[in-house]
C-alpha positions in Angstrom: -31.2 121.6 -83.5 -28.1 123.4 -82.6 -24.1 122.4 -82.9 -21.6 124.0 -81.2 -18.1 124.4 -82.7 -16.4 123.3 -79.9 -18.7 119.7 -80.4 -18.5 120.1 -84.4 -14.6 119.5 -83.5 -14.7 117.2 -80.4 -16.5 115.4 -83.1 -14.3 115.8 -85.9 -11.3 114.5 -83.9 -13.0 111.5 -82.4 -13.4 110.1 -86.1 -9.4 111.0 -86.8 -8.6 109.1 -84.1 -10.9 106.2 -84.6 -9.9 106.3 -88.0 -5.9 106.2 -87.2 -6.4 103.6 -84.6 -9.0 101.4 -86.3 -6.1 99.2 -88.4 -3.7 98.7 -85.0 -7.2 97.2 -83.2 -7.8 94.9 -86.0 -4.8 93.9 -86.2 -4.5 93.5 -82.6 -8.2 91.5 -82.7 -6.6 89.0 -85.6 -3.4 88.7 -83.8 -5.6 87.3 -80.5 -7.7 85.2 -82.7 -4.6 83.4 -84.2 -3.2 82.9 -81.2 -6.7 81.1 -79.5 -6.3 79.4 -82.6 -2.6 78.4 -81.9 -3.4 77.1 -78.7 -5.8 74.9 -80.0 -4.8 73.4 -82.6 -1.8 72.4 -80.6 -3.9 70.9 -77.8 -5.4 68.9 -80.5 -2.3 68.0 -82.2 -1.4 64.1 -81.8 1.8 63.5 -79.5 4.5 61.1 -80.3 8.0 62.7 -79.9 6.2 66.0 -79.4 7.7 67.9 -82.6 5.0 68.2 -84.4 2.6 70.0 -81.9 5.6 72.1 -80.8 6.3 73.0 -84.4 3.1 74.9 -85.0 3.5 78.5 -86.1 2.0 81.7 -86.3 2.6 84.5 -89.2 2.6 88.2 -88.8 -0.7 90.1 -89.5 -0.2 90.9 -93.2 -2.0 92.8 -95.5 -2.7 92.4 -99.2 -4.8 95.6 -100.7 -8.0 96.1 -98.1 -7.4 92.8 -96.9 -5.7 92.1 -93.3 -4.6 88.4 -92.4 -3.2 85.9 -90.6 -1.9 82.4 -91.1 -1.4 79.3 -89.2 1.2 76.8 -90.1 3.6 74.3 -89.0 6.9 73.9 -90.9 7.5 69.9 -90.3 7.4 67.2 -92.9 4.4 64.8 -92.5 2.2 67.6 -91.1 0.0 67.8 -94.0 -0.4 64.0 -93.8 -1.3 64.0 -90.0 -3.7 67.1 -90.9 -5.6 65.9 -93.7 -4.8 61.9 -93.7 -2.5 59.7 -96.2 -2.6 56.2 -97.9 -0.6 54.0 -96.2 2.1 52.3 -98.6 2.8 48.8 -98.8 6.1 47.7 -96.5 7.5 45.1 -94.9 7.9 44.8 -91.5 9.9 42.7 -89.4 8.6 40.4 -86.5 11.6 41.3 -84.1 10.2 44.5 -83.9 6.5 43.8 -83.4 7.3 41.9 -80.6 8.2 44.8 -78.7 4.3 45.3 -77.2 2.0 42.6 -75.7 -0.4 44.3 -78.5 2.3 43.3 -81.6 3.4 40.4 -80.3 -0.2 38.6 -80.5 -0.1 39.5 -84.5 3.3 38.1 -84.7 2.2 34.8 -83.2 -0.9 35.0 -85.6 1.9 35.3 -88.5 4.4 32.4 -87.9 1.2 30.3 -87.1 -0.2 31.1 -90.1 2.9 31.6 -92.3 5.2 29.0 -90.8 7.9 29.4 -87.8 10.9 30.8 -90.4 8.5 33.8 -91.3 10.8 37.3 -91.3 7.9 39.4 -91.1 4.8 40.8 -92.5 3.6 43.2 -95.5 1.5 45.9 -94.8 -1.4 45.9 -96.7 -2.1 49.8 -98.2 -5.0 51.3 -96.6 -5.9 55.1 -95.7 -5.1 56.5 -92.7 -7.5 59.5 -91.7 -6.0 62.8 -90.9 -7.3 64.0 -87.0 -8.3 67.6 -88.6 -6.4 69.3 -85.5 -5.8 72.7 -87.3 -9.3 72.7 -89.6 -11.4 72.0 -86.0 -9.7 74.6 -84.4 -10.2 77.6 -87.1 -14.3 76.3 -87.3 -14.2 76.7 -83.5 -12.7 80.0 -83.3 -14.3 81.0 -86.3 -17.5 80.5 -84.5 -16.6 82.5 -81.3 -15.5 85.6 -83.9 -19.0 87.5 -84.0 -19.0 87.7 -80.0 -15.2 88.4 -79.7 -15.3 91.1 -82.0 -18.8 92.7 -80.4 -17.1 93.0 -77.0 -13.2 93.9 -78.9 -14.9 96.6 -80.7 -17.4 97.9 -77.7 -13.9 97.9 -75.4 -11.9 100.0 -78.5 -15.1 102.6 -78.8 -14.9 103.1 -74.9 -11.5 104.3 -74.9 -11.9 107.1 -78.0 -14.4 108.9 -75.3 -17.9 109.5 -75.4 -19.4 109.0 -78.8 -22.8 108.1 -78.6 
């Protein structure tokens, strides 16, 4: 079995071009997956004001050594506590404002019928409240999908360096 030079070096300068291009595709490939993460974990963010799912943020592709990656984050104050959960404090809290909602109002009536008519308000007992996960659902989720992504990302890169097989 035979090589011409002219293949020897068709050869030789597909793999120098793969090699110079193979960091921008990954970075490229990470860069997509973070933003299918992105997208959501912000569908699966909880809605009140809308802040927090608005707030969520995606880094540069970085690298440290051999190691390329991206992160996921969102800058606001109590999204760690919506993420992962938090305990719920003791408090007081006043019946003028629980009956705002036909939902509040029937605890109120349950209070000054069990506490007397001049009751201010309640305490809140401390409990947990579980975090909804949003951003730890989303990463397992696309985490899942990678294998495939890649397969296909990688197949489509290989297509355009010419005909290597």
């Amino acid at each position: 079995m035979g090589m011409e030079y002219k293949d020897m070096q068709k050869l030789l300068d597909t793999f120098k071009t793969t090699q110079k291009n193979h960091e921008a595709f990954i970075r490229k490939f990470l860069l997509e997956i973070g933003m299918r993460t992105l997208a959501q974990t912000k569908a699966l963010t909880p809605v009140d004001t809308g802040n927090l799912r608005n707030r969520w943020e995606l880094s540069q592709v970085m690298r440290r050594g051999d190691e390329l990656w991206i992160v996921i984050f969102n800058p606001v104050l109590y999204a760690s506590h919506v993420e992962d959960g938090h305990m719920q404090h003791r408090r007081f809290l006043p019946l003028k404002y629980l009956e705002q909602s036909v939902k509040s109002r029937r605890i109120a009536r349950y209070a000054r019928k069990q506490y007397g008519k001049d009751v201010k308000g309640i305490m809140l007992k401390e409990k947990w409240v579980p975090g909804k996960h949003m951003a730890r659902i989303s990463i397992t989720k696309v985490q899942q999908e990678i294998p495939v992504r890649y397969k296909k990302a990688l197949k489509q890169f290989m297509s355009g360096l010419g005909d290597v097989t």
